[in-house]
Every structure is written in C-alpha cells, then in structure tokens.
C-alpha positions in Angstrom: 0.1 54.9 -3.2 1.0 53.7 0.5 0.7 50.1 0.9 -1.8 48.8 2.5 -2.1 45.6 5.0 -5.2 43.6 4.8 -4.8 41.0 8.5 -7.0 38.7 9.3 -7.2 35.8 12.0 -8.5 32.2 10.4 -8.9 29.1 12.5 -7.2 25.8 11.4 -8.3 23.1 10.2 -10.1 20.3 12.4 -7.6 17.6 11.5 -4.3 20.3 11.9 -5.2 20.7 15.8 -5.4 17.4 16.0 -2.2 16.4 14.3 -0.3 19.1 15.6 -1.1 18.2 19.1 -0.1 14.6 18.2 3.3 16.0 16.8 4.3 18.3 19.1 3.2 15.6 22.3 4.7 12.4 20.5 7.8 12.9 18.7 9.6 15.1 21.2 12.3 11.9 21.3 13.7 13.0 17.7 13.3 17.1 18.4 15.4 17.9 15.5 13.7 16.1 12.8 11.6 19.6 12.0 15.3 21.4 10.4 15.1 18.2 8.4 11.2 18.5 7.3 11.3 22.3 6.7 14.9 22.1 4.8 13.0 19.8 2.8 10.2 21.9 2.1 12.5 24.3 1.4 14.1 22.2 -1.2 10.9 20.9 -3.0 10.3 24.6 -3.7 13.6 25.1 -5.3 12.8 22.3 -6.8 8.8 23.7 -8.3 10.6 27.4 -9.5 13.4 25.0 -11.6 10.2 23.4 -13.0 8.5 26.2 -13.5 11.2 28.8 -15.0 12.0 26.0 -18.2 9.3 27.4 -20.1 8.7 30.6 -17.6 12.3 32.4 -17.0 11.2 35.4 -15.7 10.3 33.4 -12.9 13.9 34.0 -11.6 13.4 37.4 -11.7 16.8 38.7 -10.9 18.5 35.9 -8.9 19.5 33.2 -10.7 21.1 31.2 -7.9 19.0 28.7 -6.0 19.8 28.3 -2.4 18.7 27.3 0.8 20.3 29.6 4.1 19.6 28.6 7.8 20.4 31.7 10.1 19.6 31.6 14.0 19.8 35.1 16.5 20.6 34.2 20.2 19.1 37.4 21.8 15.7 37.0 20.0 15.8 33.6 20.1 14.9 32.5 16.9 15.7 30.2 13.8 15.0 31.1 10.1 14.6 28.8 7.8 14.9 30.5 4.2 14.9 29.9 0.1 14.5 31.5 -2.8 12.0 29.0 -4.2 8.6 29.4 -6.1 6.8 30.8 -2.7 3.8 30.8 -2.1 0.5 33.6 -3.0 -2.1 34.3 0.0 -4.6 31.5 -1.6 -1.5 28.9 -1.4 -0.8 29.9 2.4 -4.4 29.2 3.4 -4.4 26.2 1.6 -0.4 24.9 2.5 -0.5 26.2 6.0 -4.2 25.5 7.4 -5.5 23.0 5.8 -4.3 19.2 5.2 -5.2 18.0 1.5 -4.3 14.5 2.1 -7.2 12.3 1.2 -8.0 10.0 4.1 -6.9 12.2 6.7 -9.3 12.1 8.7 -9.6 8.1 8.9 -5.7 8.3 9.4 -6.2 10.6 12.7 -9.0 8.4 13.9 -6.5 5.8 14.2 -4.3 7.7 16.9 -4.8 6.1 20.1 -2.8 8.8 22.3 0.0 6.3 23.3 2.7 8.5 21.7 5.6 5.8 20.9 2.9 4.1 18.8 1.7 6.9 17.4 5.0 8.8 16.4 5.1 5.4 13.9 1.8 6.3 12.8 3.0 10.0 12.2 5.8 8.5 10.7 3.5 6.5 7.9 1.4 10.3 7.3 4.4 13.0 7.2 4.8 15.6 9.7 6.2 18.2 7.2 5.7 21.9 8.4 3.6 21.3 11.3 6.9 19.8 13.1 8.5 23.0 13.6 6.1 23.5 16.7 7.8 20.3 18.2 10.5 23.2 19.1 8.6 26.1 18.8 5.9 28.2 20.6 5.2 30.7 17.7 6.2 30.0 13.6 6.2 33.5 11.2 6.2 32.3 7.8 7.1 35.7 5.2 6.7 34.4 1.7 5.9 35.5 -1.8 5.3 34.0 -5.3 7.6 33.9 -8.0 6.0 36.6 -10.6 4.2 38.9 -8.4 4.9 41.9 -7.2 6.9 42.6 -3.9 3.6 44.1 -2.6 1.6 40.1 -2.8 4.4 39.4 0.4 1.8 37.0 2.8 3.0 37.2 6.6 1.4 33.5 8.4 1.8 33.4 12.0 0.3 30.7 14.6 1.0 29.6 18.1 0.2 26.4 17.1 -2.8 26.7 19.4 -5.9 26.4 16.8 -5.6 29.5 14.8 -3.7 32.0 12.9 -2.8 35.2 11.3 -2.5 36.2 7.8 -1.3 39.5 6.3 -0.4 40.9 3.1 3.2 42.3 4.0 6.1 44.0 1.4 8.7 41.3 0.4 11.3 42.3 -2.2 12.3 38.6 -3.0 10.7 35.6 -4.0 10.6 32.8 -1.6 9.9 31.8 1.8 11.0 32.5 5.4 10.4 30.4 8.3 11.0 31.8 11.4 10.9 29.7 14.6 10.3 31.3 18.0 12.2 29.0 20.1 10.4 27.4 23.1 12.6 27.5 26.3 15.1 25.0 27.0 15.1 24.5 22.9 18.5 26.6 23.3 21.1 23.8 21.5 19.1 24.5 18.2 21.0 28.5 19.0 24.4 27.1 18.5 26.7 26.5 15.3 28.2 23.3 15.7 24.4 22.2 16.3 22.7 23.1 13.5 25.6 21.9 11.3 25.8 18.8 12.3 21.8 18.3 11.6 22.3 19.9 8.5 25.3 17.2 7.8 23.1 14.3 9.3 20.2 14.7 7.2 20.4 16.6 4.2 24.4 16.5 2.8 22.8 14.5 0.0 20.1 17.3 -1.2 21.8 18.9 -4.6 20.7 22.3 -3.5 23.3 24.2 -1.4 22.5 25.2 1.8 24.2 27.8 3.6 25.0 29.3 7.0 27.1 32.5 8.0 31.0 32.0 8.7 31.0 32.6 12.0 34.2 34.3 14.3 36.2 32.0 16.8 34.3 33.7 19.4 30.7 32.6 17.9 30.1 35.5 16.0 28.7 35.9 13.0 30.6 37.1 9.7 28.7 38.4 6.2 30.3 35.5 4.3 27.9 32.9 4.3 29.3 29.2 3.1 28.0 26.0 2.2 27.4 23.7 5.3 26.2 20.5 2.8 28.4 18.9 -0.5 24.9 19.3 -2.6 25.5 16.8 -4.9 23.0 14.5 -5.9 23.3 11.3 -4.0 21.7 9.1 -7.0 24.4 10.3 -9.3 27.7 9.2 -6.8 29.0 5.8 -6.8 27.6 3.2 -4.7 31.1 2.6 -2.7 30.9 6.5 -2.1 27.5 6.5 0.0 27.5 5.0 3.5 24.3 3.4 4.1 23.0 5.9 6.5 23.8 8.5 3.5 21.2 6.1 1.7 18.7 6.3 4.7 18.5 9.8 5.1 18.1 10.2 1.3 14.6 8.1 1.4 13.5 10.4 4.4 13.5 13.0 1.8 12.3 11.4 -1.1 9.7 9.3 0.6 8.9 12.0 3.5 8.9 9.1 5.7 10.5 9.1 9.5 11.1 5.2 9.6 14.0 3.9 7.9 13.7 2.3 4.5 13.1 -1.9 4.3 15.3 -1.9 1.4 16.8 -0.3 -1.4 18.4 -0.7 -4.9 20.7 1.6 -7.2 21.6 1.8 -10.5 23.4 3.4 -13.4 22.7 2.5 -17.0 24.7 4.2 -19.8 23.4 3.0 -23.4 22.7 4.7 -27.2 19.4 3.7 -26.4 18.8 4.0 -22.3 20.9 6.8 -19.6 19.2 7.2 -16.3 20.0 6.8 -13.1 17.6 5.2 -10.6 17.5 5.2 -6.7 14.7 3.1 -5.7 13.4 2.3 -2.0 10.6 -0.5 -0.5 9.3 1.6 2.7 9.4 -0.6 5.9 5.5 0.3 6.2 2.8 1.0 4.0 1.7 4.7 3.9 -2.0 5.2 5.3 -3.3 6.3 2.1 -2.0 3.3 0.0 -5.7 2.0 -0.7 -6.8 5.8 -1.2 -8.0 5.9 -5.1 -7.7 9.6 -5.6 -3.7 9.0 -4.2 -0.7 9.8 -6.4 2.0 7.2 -6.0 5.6 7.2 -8.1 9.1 8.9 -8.4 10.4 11.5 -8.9 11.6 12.7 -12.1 14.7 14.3 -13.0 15.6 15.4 -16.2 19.6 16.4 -16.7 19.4 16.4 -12.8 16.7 19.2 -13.1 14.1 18.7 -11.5 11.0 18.0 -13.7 8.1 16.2 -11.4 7.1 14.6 -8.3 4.7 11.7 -8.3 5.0 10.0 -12.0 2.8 7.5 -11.9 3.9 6.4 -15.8 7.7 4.9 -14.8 6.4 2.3 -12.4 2.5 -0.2 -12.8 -0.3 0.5 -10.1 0.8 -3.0 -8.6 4.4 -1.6 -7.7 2.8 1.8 -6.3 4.6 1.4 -3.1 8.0 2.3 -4.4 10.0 5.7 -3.9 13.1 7.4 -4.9 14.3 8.9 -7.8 14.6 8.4 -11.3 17.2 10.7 -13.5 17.4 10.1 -17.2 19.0 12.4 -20.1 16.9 10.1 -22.5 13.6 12.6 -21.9 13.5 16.4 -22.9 13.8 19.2 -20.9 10.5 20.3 -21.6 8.2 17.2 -20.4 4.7 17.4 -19.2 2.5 15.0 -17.5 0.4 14.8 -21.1 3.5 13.9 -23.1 4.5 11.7 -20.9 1.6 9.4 -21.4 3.0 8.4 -25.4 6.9 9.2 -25.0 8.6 6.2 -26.9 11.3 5.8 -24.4 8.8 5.4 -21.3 7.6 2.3 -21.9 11.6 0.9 -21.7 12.1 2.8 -18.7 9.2 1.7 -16.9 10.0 -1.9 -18.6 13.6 -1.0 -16.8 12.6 -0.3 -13.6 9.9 -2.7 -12.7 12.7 -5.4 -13.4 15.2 -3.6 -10.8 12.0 -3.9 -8.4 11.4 -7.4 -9.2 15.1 -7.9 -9.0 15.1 -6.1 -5.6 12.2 -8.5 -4.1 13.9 -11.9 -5.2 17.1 -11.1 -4.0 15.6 -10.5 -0.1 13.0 -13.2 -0.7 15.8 -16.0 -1.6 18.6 -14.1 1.1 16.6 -12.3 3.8 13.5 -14.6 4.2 12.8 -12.8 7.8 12.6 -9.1 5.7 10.6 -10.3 3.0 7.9 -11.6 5.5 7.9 -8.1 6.8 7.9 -6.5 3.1 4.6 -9.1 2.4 2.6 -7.7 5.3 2.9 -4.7 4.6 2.4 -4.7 0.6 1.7 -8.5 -0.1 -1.8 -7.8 -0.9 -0.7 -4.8 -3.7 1.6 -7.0 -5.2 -1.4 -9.6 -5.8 -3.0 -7.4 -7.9 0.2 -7.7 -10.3 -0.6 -11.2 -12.1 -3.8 -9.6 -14.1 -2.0 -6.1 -14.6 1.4 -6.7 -15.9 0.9 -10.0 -18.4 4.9 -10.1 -19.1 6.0 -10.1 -15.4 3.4 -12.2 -14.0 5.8 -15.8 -13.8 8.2 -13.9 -11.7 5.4 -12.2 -9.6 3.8 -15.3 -8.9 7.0 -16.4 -7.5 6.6 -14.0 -5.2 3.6 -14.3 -3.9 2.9 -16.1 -0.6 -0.4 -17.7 1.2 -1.5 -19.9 4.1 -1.4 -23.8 3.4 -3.1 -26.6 5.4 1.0 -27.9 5.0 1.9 -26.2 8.5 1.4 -23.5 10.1 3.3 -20.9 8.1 1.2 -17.8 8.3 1.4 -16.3 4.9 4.5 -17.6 3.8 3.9 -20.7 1.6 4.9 -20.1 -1.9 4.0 -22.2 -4.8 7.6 -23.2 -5.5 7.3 -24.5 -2.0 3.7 -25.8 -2.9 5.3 -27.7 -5.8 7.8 -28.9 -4.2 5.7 -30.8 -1.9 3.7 -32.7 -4.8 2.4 -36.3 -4.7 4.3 -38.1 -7.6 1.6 -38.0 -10.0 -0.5 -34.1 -8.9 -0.9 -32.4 -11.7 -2.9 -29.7 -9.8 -2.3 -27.1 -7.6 -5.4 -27.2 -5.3 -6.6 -24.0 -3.3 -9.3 -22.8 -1.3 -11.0 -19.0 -0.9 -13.1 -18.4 2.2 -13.5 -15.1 4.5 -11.1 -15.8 6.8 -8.2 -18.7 7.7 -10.8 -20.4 10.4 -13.5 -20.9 7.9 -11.2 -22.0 5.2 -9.6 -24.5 7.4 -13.3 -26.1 8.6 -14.8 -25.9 5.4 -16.5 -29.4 4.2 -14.4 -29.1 0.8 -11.3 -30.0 2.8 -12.2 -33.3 4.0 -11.1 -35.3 1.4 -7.6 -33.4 1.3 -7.1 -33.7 4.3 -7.8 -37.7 4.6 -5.2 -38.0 2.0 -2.9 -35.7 3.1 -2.7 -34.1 -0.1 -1.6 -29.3 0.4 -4.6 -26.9 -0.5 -3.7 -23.2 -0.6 -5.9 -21.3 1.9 -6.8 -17.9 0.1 -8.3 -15.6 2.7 -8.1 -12.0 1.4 -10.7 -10.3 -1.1 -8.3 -10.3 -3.8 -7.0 -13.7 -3.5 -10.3 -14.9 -6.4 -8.9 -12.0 -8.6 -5.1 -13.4 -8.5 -6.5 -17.1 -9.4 -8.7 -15.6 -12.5 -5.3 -14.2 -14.0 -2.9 -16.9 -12.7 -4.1 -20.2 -14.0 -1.3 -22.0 -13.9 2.2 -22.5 -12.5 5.2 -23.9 -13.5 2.8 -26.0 -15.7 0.6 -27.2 -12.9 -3.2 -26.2 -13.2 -4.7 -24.3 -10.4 -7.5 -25.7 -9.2 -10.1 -24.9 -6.8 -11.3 -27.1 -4.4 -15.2 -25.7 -4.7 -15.3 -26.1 -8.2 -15.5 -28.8 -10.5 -16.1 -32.5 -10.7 -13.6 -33.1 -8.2 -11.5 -36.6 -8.8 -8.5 -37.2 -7.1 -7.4 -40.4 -8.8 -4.3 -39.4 -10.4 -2.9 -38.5 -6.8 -4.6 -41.2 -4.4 -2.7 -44.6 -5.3 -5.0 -47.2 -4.9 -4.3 -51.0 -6.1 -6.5 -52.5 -8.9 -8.9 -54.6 -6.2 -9.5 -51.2 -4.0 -10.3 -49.1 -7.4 -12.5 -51.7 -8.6 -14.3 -52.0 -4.9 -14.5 -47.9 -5.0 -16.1 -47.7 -8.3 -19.3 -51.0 -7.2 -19.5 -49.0 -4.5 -19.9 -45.7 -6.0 -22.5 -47.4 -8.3 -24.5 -49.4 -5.7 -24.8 -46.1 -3.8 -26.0 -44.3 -7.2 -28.5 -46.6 -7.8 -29.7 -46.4 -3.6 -30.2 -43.1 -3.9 -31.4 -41.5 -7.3 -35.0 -41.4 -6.4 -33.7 -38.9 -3.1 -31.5 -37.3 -5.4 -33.8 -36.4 -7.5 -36.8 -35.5 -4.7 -34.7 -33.0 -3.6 -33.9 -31.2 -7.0 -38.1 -31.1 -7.3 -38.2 -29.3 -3.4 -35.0 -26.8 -4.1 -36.2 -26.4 -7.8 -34.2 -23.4 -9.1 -32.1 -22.9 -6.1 -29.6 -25.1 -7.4 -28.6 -26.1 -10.8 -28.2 -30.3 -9.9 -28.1 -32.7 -7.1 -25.2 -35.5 -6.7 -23.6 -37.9 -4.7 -19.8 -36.2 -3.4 -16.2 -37.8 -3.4 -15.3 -34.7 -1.3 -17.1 -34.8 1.8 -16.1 -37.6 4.8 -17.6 -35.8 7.8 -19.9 -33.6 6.3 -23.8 -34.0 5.1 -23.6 -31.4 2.1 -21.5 -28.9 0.6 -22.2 -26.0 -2.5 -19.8 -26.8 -5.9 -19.6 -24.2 -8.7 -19.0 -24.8 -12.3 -15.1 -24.6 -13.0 -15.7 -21.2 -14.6 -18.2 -20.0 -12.3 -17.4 -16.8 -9.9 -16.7 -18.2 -6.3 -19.0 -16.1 -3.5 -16.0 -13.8 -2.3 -15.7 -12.8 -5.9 -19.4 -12.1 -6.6 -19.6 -9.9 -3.0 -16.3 -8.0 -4.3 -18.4 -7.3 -7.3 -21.9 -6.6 -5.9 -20.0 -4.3 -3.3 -18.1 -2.3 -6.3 -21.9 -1.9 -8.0 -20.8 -4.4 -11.0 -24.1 -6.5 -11.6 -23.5 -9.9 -11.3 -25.1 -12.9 -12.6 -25.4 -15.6 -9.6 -25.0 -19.1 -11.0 -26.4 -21.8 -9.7 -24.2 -24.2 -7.7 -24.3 -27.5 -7.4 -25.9 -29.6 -4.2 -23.6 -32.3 -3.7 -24.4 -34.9 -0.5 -22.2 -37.6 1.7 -24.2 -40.6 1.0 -22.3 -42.0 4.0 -23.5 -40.0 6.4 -26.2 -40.6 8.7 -28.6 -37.3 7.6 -28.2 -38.5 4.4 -29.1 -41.4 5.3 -32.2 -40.6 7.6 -33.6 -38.5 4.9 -34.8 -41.5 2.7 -37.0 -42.6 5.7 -38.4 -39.1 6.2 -42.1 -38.3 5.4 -42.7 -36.0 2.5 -42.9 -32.7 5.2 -39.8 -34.1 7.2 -38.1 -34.1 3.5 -38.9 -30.6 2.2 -38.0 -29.0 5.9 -34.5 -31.4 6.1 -33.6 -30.6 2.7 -34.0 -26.6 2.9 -32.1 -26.9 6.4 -28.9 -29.0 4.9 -29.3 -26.8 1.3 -29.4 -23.8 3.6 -26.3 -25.5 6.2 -24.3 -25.9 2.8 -24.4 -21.8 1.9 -23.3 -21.0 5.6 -19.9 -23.5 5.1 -19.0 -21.5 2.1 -19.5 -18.1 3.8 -23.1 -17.1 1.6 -25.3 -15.1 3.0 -28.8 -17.1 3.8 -31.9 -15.2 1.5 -34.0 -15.9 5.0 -32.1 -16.2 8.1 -35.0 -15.9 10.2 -37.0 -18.7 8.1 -34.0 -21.3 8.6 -33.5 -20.2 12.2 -37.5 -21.3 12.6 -37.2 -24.6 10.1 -34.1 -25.5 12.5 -36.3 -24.9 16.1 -39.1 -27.2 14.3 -36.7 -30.1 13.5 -35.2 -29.6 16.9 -38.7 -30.3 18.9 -39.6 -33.1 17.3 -36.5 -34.9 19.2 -37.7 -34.1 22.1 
C-alpha cells in the first residue's frame, strides 16, 4: 500500500506570534544562543527515551546509542540539528510546536513593553527554547517521529515563523528529531566549523550526551567519520577544582532554561552506607514569571546511576525553597522510580532533609559574606522564603535568621533582620515589637507608633500580605516574644525607665483621668454598641484621638482580607476603641450635646478603621457625617 501524506496548514498560537516576534526582534545581541536552546532540547529527549526504555526497551528499537549530531551544508544553506531521542507523534507536534502550555503566559507577554534590552531579560525569566531558532532563521523544517511507531507516523513541521505552519505525515526510518534551519542572509558564520564548535564547546561541553560533528578535510570538507565535538561527562559528577566557573554557568542555562547567569550556586558529593548522591544546586538571579503560578511544577532534576529518571521533583526540595534548580544524582533510589513511589520512599525524606540544609547553608554563607547579593537574592524570593517558618517546623530558627523587613531603626529598605533587631534592644525589652499595614507609608503614620517612636524604642514594619502569616508561625526569637503593636494591653514599662516619683505621678495621673472620663467612656460603648467589643483610655497614642486594638490572638485586618479573598469564612472580632484622653477631640467631646456625641463618635470610630487600613461599611455615610461636623464651624 503506497503511503499516503495527509498536509495541512494550522495557524499558531496567539501568544507564539507574539513571543516569536519578541525573540527574533530582541535578542539578536546573543544570535547563537538558539544551537544552545535546540541542543538542549535535543538532549531532554535523550534524556525522556532513557526514561522511558527502563521499563519499555523496545523503545530503542535497533540503535542503542544515544547521540546528538549537528551537520550544516553551505550551498543550501542550512543547519540541522538532530537526535535520536523519544521524538515526537503528530498530536505532540501540534502541541510542542504551536502552542505554549506554560500557565501564565499570557500575563507574562502582557508585560513586554517593546523596549528589547528590557525585554530580552524578561525572555530570559520565560525561556525561549525552540522558538529561538528563528532569531537566525527565515524557515525551520522539523522531521520527527516517536519512539514505537512505525516509520510511516514520520510528522514533517515547517513555519516561516510568520503566524502559521505546515504539518505532514512524512516516512522516517529512525526515531528522533531533525531540525533544519534555513539560514537568513548574513547568518553565514553559523556555516563554518570552527564556529559551530566553539558554540558547541561554550555552552554544552558539560551535557553527558555526546554530540557529534563530521571530521572535516584541511580544505573544509566534510569526511563520513563523525567525532565527538563535547567531553559529555556529567558536570555534577567532576571535581569542583576541575569546573571553571563559567563551566558552572553554562550548566544552570541548561538545567534552569534560563539566559541570565545564576546568583549563586553550591555543590556537593556525599558518599555514605546510608546516603550517595551528588547535588548541583543553583539560586537564579531572578525569579521565573510563573513563580506564584499554582498549577507550576518547580524542583530538580533527578538522576538515578546518572540515568536520567525525571524533571521537576517537587518531593527533594519544600514548596518554600521552590525557587531552586540543578541536579540531584543519587545511587540510593532504584532504577525503576516513579512520581507515585516517590511520595513514601524511606530514603527521600533524608535527601530532602539533605538538601534543604545545603540551601540553607548556601543562603547564610552570602547573607553573612556577600550582604550586597543577598539583598538581591531577597527581592527576588524573600517573600517565598517567608512562607518557610509555618511549612518546615525543624528549619524554621535558621529561616528566621534569614528573613529581613523594614524597621522605623533607619532607612534600610528590607534589610533589617531580627539578629540586627536584637541587637539593638533596650536593656530590659523582652519583646520584639512589629507592625503590619498595606504599605511602608501607612505603617510608618499609623497612630500605634506614637508611643514607639517618643521612646525611641525599633518596631518591625511588615508591609507584604504574608508578613501576618510568618508572625502566626514565628512567635518568638532568640527567646524574645513577638509582639504586635495593634494588639494587646500595650505596657511599655519594662523598657521606659522612669524613677519612682515619675512612675508614681504616671499612675495618679492615669487614675485621675479614669475617673474624668468613665461616664464618656462608657456613652460611647452605648452609641457604637456592637461595633466594638470595649472602650478605654490608651498609653499608645500621643498625637492621635483614637486608634482600633485587637485581642492578642485576634487576626489583624491584612490577615482577615487574605482570608476573605482566598474564600475562607472568617469570623471578624471585635476590636477594641481605645482614646488619647490628652487630646483636644477627646477632650471636646465631654462638652458635646447628645447629637454632637453620636455624630463625633461614629466619625473618630470610623477615622480609627481608616488608620489601620479597614475598609469603612459606609463610606458615603462618614463622608456626609464629616461635611455636617465641618458646617457647623463655619
């Protein structure tokens, strides 16, 4: 039966034209980046078929020997890119070739601005993969065919790059894929030997897959010998004092499909009865646009006997750490591991216990040498790291170490750390005071501060939507309670030193003013009723009328948005009304009429919600009660 070609012209993907136009027009500085990407495409799908063929080895069909070839032809003007991988059926084409399955990819390209320097960084962040060949060519042919079926399910893909493409079915005898690259004009250096060797040498002499090219004759032409062009050995398994720093570079380009160079890196080899693996481990210089994605696999990738078993295991390394790449090696697994037995495997829970300490080990070390990096590490991945306290119990002394916020102390950006908060102490503070507002600007103005700041006594300013989650699981600190400045029946006399005559003044005082005003105190619990769960005089406040307190356990309001906005139902407790009996509203208010009252007191309750970033039930209403109070001065 004659074999019969079934063509047909599909159009791309919305977000392909858009990042292809984006490649091709922003990373033409670094042209020859795309032998890298497509020789490590090539490599992941050596990589699937030695997978694959452990418990399928039929798979090989008759060729054993994995490799990876890179051919060029001057007088047609083209490059092919070929291996003898798993390959790819008609559905996996479609799918690889003209579609992006990223999740978030379309919030990722809305972020391109069109200046190309900055976006090539973005690109950088996404992965330009196959679509970079088109930086250097104006027509790719892509000939491939899946390991197991029949030389007649070849698929021939072939695109201008220009918003849509061909697919056939086509004969092809071997498993695998060929890229073929139809060189654009003036592209001519990627036709030449020494060229393509040297990229080859540059970027991928640490894959451990052989990749050849055909001996060629002292007058540049080509030979049927073909030799090896890389030293395909595994770069995790050499010494460290054998691999040059820009050996370890190139590597995380692989493994982390990244174009930026890695922040930082650590390597290790462990020999025990109990433990063997090796471990290459990278912190990226920028987080990945899908970090927050939920549906987004993050971890290393697993070899087994330097086989290659899986990408992406997620079990080695906790969900706070999930911005970590490299490689992980271990003889202490089975040939024959799955996803499903990794999950109870008796030796994963010391390998993962293994390699979050090299990580945590990783981050001191540049926090205590390399102060400059780390701040660049924490802006990129500080807020990940903050979920680690509540998900990884044994760790979370050292990862609080790490952590860093903004302090009323100076102006140090994010980079106070609670060793540096202790350090600072009053002799007697046996509390570590912090503050959680929406932003920096409305944590520094809010009313709760005043007292803090009279006595020049550090609160932590806690500005990002997890910061309430970290506080719940981190209570305490080197043995000092942490305490929030909102919460509580605040006292600060362990800290502010006052002689016996002062303290004695303070506390007539305090009970002079208790008795003055208990009949407003209580007036205004009867007019907010069940707004509020009590009314009392403040030792916070020295410039403001009012502020909101919780109860010490109570959830603070960023928490209870987080909450509401995650669909949790939340029970709102009632705060406390606490008032400046120095200042002149409060004062004012025990002259008032009973009208004047109810209206004053709904406008300072109302005030008080603003200051700790509530949302008002009845804007309009206090916007109206505020305009009435307002005319009557004039």
């Amino acid at each position: 039966m004659a074999f019969e070609a079934h063509q047909e012209k599909l159009n791309f993907q919305a977000e392909v034209k858009q990042l292809l136009h984006i490649v091709v027009n922003s990373l033409y500085s670094n042209k020859e980046i795309f032998l890298r990407e497509l020789i490590s495409n090539a490599s992941d799908a050596i990589d699937k078929i030695k997978f694959e063929a452990i418990s399928d080895p039929a798979l090989y069909e008759s060729d054993h020997e994995v490799k990876i070839r890179v051919n060029y032809d001057k007088a047609a003007r083209t490059l092919t890119i070929s291996d003898n991988g798993i390959g790819m059926s008609r559905d996996e084409v479609v799918a690889n070739l003209g579609t992006i399955a990223k999740s978030g990819t379309r919030e990722f390209l809305s972020q391109l601005s069109g200046d190309q320097k900055k976006d090539a960084h973005l690109i950088g962040q996404f992965g330009v993969g196959f679509y970079s060949a088109f930086i250097v060519a104006d027509k790719v042919t892509v000939v491939t065919r899946r390991a197991g079926l029949g030389s007649e399910h070849g698929v021939s893909w072939e695109s201008s790059g220009d918003g849509e493409y061909t697919i056939a079915n086509v004969e092809k005898p071997t498993r695998g894929t060929d890229v073929i690259l139809h060189l654009k004009e003036n592209e001519d250096e990627f036709l030449e030997n020494w060229r393509l060797r040297s990229i080859i040498t540059k970027y991928s002499d640490h894959l451990p897959i052989s990749i050849f090219m055909p001996k060629y004759t002292e007058d540049e032409k080509p030979t049927d010998e073909w030799e090896a062009v890389n030293r395909a050995t595994a770069l995790w398994t050499l010494p460290k004092n054998a691999i040059t720093e820009e050996q370890y570079k190139e590597f995380y380009k692989h493994v982390g499909h990244d174009m930026d160079d890695p922040l930082a890196w650590t390597h290790h080899r462990i020999e025990g009865s109990n433990l063997d693996y090796n471990c290459l481990i990278y912190l990226p210089a920028r987080a990945p646009f899908d970090l927050w994605q939920r549906d987004t696999h993050h971890g290393l990738k697993l070899y087994v006997q330097r086989v290659f078993i899986m990408d992406q295991v997620e079990q080695f390394v906790p969900h706070y750490l999930r911005f970590i790449r490299g490689v992980l090696d271990t003889t202490s697994l089975p040939l024959n591991i799955s996803r499903e037995i990794l999950q109870e495997h008796h030796v994963i829970p010391k390998l993962r216990s293994a390699l979050v300490r090299h990580v945590l080990d990783l981050l001191e070390r540049i926090a205590k040498d390399d102060p400059e990096k780390y701040a660049t590490f924490w802006k990129e991945f500080g807020n990940v790291l903050k979920e680690g306290p509540a998900e990884d119990f044994s760790n979370r002394d050292r990862i609080a170490k790490l952590l860093r916020f903004t302090s009323t102390y100076q102006d140090h950006g994010q980079h106070v750390s609670l060793s540096d908060y202790v350090s600072r102490m009053k002799a007697k503070q046996s509390k570590i005071y912090y503050m959680t507002a929406e932003n920096v600007n409305a944590a520094k103005s809010s009313p709760h501060l005043e007292v803090f700041n009279k006595n020049n006594i550090e609160v932590l300013l806690l500005t990002d939507k997890i910061d309430e989650w970290v506080v719940a699981h981190l209570s305490e600190f080197e043995g000092k309670t942490l305490q929030s400045v909102a919460k509580g029946d605040l006292s600060l006399d362990e800290v502010v030193e006052e002689d016996t005559a002062t303290k004695e003044a303070e506390e007539k005082k305090d009970k002079i003013q208790q008795e003055t005003f208990e009949n407003l105190l209580k007036e205004i619990k009867t007019i907010l009723g069940n707004q509020i769960k009590e009314v009392r005089l403040s030792h916070r406040l020295t410039a403001s009328p009012a502020c909101l307190v919780r109860d010490q356990d109570a959830l603070g309001p960023q928490m209870e948005r987080l909450l509401k906005a995650a669909g949790q139902t939340v029970t709102e407790a009632k705060a406390i009304l606490e008032l400046n009996p120095e200042h002149a509203i409060i004062l004012k208010m025990q002259q008032l009429n009973q009208e004047e009252l109810n209206e004053w007191t709904q406008i300072i309750y109302e005030q008080a919600l603003l200051a700790e970033g509530s949302v008002l039930p009845e804007p309009a209403a206090f916007v109206q009660r505020m305009n009435k109070v307002w005319m009557k001065t004039f």
